[in-house]
C-alpha positions in Angstrom: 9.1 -0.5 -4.4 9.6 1.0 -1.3 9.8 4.5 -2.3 6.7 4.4 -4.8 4.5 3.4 -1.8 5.8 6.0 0.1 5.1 8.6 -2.4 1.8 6.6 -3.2 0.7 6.6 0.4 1.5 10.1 1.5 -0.3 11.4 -1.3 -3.2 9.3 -0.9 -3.0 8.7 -4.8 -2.8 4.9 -5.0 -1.5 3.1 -8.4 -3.2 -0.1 -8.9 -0.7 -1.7 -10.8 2.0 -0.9 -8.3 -0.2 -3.7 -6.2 -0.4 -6.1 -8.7 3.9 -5.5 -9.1 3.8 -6.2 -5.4 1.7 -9.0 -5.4 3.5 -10.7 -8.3 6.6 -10.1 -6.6 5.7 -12.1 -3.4 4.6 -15.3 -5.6 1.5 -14.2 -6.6 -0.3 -15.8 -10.3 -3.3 -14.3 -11.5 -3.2 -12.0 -14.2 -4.3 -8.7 -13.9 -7.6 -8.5 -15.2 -8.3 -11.1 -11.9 -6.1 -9.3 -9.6 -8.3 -5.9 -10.1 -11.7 -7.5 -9.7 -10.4 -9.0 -6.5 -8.7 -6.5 -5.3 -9.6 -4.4 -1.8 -7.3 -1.8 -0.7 -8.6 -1.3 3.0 -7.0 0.2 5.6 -5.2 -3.6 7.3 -3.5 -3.7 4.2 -2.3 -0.5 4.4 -0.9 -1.3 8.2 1.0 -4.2 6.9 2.5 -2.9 4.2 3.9 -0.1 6.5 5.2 -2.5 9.0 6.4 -4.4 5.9 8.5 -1.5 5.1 9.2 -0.4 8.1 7.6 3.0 8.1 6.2 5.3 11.2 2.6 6.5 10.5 1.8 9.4 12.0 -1.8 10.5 13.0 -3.3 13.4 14.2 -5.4 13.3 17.4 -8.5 12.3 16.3 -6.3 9.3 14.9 -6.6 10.7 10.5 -3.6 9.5 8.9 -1.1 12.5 8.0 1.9 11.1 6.7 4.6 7.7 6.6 8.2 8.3 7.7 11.0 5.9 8.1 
């Protein structure tokens, strides 16, 4: 998983069901059709899934995302 949101995040193309993997994965129960009408993908989210995974996000100097490392 780790390696799709990497790709996912440094190309700023985000996959949907790649979320709903995740959140099934930590214990989550709604089916999909929920999960996407619910569903927010916001910059805090974005911060804990990098801390999550452990990643380094680096930002330019008026603070616009460039790219994860780890």
């Amino acid at each position: 998983m780790k390696e799709e949101y990497i790709k996912m995040r440094n190309s700023s193309q985000f996959d949907i069901g790649w979320f709903y993997r995740y959140y099934k994965d930590k214990g989550g129960n709604s089916d999909f059709n929920v999960f996407q009408v619910v569903f927010s993908l916001n910059e805090e989210m974005l911060k804990h899934l990098d801390k999550e995974f452990e990643l380094t996000t680096l930002m330019n100097k008026n603070e616009k995302f460039i790219k994860v490392v780890y």
